[in-house]
N, C-alpha and C positions, 0 to 999 in steps of 0.2 A: 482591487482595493489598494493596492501597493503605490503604484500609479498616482491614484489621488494623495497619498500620504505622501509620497515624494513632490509630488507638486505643491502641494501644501509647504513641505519643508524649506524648498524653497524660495519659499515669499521672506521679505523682512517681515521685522518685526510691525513697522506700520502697515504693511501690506495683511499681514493675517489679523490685523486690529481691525483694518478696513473690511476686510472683507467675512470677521467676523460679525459687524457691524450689517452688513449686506443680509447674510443668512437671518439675523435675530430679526429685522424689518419683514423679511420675506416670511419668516416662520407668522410673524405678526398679523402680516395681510392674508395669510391661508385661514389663520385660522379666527381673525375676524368676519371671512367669507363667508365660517361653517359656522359662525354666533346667526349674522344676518337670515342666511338659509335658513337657520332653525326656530328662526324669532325674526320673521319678516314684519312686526309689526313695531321692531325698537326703533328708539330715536337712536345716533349715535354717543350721545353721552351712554344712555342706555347700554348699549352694544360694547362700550369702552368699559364701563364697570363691570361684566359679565367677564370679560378679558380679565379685568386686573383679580375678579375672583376665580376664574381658573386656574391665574398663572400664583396671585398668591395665598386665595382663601378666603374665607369667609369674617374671620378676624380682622384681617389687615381693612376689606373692604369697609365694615363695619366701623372701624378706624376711624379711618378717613373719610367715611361719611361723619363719622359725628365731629371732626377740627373741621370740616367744612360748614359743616352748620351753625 
């Protein structure tokens, strides 16, 4: 562990932006994968509101569907 936090430390500050940036994309597409997998029969809008109610809830979705409307 120590290893990775040193490496870590070592980035600039754009660098651990960027590659904060890399992991939040990556955590994105994992777990878009296990929406898919588990609901093979979504559209991707579909798949993509399922994401933004995991990551922010049922309100926010809620939300934002109804300024969408």
């Amino acid at each position: 562990m120590s290893r990775y936090v040193n490496a870590y430390q070592s980035l600039s500050g754009s660098e651990r932006v960027a590659r904060a940036m890399e992991m939040a994309e990556e955590v994105k597409a994992i777990t878009m994968q296990g929406i898919h997998d588990r609901n093979p029969e979504f559209t991707e809008a579909e798949a993509h509101t399922e994401w933004l109610r995991i990551l922010h809830g049922d309100e926010v979705v809620k939300a934002i569907q109804a300024n969408a409307g």
